[in-house]
C-alpha positions in Angstrom: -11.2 -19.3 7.6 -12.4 -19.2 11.0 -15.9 -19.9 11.6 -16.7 -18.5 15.4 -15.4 -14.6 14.4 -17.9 -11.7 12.6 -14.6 -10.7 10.1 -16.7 -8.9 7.4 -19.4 -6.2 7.9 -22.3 -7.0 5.7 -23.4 -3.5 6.6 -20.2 -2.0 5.9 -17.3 -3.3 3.8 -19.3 -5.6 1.3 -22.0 -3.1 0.8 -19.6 -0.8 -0.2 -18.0 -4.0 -2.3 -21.5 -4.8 -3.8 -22.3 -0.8 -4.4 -19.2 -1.0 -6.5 -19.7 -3.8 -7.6 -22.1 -2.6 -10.5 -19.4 0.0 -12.1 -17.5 -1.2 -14.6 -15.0 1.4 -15.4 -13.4 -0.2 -12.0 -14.2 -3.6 -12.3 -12.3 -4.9 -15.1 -10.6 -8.7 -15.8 -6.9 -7.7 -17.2 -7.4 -8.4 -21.0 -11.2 -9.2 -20.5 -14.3 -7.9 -20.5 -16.1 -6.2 -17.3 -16.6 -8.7 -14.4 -19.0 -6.9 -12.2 -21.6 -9.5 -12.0 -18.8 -12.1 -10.6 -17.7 -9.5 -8.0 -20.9 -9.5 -7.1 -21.8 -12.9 -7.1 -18.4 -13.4 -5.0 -19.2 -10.2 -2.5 -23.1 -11.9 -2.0 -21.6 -15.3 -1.1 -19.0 -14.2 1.4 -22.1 -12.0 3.1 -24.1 -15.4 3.3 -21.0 -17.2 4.7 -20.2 -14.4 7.1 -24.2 -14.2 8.3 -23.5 -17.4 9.6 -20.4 -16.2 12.5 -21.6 -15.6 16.0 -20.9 -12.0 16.4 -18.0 -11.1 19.2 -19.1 -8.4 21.3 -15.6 -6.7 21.6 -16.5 -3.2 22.9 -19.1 -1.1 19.9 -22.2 -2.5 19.8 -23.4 -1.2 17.0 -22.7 0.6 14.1 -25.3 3.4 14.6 -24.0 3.8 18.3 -20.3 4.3 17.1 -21.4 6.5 14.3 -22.6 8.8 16.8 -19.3 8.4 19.1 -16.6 11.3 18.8 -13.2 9.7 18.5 -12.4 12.2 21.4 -14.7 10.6 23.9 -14.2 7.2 22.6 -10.4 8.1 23.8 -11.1 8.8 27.4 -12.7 5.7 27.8 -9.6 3.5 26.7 -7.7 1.9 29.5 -4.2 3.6 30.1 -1.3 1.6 31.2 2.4 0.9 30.3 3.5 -1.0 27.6 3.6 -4.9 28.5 6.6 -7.0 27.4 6.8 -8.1 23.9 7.7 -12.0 24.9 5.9 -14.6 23.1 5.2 -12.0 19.8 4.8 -13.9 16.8 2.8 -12.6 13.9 1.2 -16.2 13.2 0.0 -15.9 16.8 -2.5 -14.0 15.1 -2.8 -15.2 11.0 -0.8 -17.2 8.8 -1.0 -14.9 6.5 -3.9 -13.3 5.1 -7.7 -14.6 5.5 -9.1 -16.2 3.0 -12.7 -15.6 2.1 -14.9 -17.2 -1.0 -11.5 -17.7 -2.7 -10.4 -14.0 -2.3 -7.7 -12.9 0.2 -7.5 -10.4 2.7 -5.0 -8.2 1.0 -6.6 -8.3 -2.7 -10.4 -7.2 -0.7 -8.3 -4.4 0.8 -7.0 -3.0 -2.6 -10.5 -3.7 -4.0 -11.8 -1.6 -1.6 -8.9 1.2 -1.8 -7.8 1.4 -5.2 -10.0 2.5 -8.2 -9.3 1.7 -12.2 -8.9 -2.2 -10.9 -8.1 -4.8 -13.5 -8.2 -8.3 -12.3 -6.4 -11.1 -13.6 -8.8 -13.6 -14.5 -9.5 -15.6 -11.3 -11.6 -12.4 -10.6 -9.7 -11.6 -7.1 -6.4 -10.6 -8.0 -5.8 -6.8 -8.8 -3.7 -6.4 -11.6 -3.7 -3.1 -11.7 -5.4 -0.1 -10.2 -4.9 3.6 -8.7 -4.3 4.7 -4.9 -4.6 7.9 -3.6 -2.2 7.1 -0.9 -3.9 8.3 2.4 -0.7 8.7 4.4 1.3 10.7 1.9 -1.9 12.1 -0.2 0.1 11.2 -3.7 -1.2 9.0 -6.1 0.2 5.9 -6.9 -0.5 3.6 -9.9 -0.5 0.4 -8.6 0.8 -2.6 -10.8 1.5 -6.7 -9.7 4.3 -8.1 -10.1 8.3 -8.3 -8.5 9.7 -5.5 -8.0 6.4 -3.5 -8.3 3.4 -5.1 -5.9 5.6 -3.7 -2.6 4.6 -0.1 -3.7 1.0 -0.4 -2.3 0.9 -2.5 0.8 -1.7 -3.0 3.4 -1.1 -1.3 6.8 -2.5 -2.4 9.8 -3.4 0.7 11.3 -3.0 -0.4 15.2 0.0 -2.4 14.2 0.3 -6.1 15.5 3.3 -5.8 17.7 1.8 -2.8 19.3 -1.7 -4.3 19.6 0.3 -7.5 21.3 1.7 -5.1 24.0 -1.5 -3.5 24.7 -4.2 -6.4 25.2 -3.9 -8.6 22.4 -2.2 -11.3 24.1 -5.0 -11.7 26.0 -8.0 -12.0 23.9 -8.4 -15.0 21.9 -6.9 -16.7 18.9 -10.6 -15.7 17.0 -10.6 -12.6 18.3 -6.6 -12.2 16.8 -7.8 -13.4 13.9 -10.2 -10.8 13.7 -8.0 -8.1 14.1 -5.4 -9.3 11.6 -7.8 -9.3 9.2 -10.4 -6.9 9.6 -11.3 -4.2 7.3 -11.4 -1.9 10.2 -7.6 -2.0 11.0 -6.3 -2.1 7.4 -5.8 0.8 5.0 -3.8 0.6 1.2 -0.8 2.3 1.8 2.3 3.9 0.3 4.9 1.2 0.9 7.8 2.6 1.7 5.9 4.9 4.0 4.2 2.1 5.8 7.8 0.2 6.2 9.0 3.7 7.6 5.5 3.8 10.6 7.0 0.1 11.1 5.0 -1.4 14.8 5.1 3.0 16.1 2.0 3.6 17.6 0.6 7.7 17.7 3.0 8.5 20.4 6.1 7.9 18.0 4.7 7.8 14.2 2.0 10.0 12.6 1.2 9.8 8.4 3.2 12.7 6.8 -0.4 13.9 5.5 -1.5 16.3 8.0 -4.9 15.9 6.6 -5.5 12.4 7.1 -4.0 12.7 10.8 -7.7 13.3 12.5 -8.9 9.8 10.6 -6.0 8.1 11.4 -5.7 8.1 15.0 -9.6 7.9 14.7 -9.6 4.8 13.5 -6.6 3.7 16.1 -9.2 4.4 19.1 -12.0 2.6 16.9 -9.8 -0.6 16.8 -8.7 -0.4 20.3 -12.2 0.0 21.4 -13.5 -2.4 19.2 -10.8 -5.2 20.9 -10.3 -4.1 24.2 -6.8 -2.8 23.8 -5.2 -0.3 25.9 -3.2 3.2 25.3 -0.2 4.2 26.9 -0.2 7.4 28.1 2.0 8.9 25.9 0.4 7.6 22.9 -3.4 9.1 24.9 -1.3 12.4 24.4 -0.5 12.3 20.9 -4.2 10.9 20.1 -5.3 13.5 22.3 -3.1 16.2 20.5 -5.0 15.3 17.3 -7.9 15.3 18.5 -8.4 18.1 19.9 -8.1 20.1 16.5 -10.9 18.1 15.4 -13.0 17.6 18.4 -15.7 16.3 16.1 -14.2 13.4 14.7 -16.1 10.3 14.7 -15.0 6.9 15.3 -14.9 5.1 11.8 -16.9 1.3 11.2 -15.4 0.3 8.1 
C-alpha cells in the first residue's frame, strides 16, 4: 500500500462500509455466524490508516462542491484533445494487481460494497457469496467464488486504464496511478461478460446495454476524469454530451 495517496473516502466509501456494517442479513462468515463487528473493526482501521495520506488535490475539492456540480458542466470544463499514443502502456504502470488495505483487497471492498446477501469465507474479506444487481445490464446475478464461477461478477474500471493512459494518465504520477487503479470512484461490480465486451471503449464507442444506468455512467466518467486531470476526445465529449443532455441534472458522483 502506498502511503503518499488519499485511496479511500472516510466520508464516502467506508461510511457506507461501516453503515453496513451493523446488518447482519449481509454480513455473514460462509458457515459461521454474523461478522459485523469484524467488518467494522476492519472498515475503522483502514479509516485511521487512510487519515494518515496527504490528500492529492486532483481537480474536486471537495465532496460538498462536486455534490452540487452537474455532470453537464463538469463536461465543458474537461480538456479536449486527440487521443495520444498508447506506447509504454502497461497495466502495472499503474498496480500490481489490486490494493491491499488492513488485509482486504481492492476487488473483495468493491463487491462488499456492490453486492448484498455476502457470505465471507472466514478470513472476514473474501465474499463467498452474494447478489448483484448488475448495473450495466440491470439483471441480477448470484454471485458465487470459485473456477469457473468468480469471472461472472468482475470489477470494471469505469474510465478504463488503457483509455485513461491515452488521455493524461501517463503524465500524472505513479501515486496518483495508483489512485485511480484502485479507487472506489472508478470501479463498479459488473456483469462479466459484459464488462469483457466494453473492453478499454471509452463513451464515444461503448455505452452499458442498460439505458437507465447510461446518465450515471458517463457521470461518473467526467467525475474521474475531473478528479485526475484526464482529458476527452471530442468524440467521446459528444457521446457524454448526448447523454447528458437528457438528464441535464445529473450530478457528478463521490463515491
Amino acid at each position: 500500500m502506498r502511503s503518499s495517496t488519499n485511496l479511500w473516502s472516510t466520508s464516502s466509501f467506508l461510511g457506507r462500509l461501516l453503515s453496513r456494517g451493523w446488518h447482519s442479513r449481509n454480513w455473514q462468515v460462509a458457515g459461521g455466524r454474523p461478522q459485523a463487528s469484524r467488518i467494522t473493526a476492519v472498515a475503522t482501521a483502514i479509516a485511521l490508516t487512510v487519515a494518515g495520506f496527504g490528500a492529492v488535490d486532483l481537480g474536486v475539492s471537495t465532496p460538498s462542491q462536486a455534490k452540487s456540480t452537474t455532470a453537464l458542466s463538469a463536461l465543458n470544463l474537461l480538456p479536449v484533445k486527440g487521443r495520444a499514443p498508447k506506447t509504454g502502456y502497461l497495466r502495472s504502470a499503474f498496480s500490481n494487481g489490486w490494493g491491499r488495505f488492513n488485509g482486504c483487497d481492492t476487488r473483495n471492498l468493491i463487491l462488499q460494497r456492490d453486492l448484498t446477501n455476502i457470505q465471507y469465507r472466514t478470513d472476514g474479506c473474501t465474499v463467498q457469496t452474494g447478489t448483484l444487481k448488475d448495473p450495466y445490464t440491470g439483471k441480477v446475478i448470484d454471485f458465487v467464488r470459485g473456477v469457473g464461477t468468480s469471472n461472472a461478477v468482475q470489477i470494471d474500471h469505469v474510465v478504463a486504464l488503457s483509455d485513461a493512459w491515452q488521455k493524461g494518465a501517463q503524465k500524472i504520477s505513479s501515486a496518483q496511478r495508483y489512485s485511480l487503479y484502485n479507487d472506489p470512484l472508478n470501479l463498479l461490480a459488473v456483469d462479466g461478460p459484459t464488462n469483457e465486451s466494453k473492453s478499454d471503449s471509452d463513451a464515444a464507442s461503448w455505452l452499458p446495454p442498460n439505458k437507465g444506468f447510461r446518465c450515471a455512467y458517463v457521470a461518473r466518467q467526467v467525475a474521474v476524469k475531473t478528479k485526475y486531470a484526464l482529458w476527452v476526445t471530442s468524440a467521446e465529449k459528444q457521446a457524454i454530451a448526448a447523454v447528458l443532455n437528457g438528464c441535464p441534472k445529473q450530478k457528478l458522483p463521490t463515491k
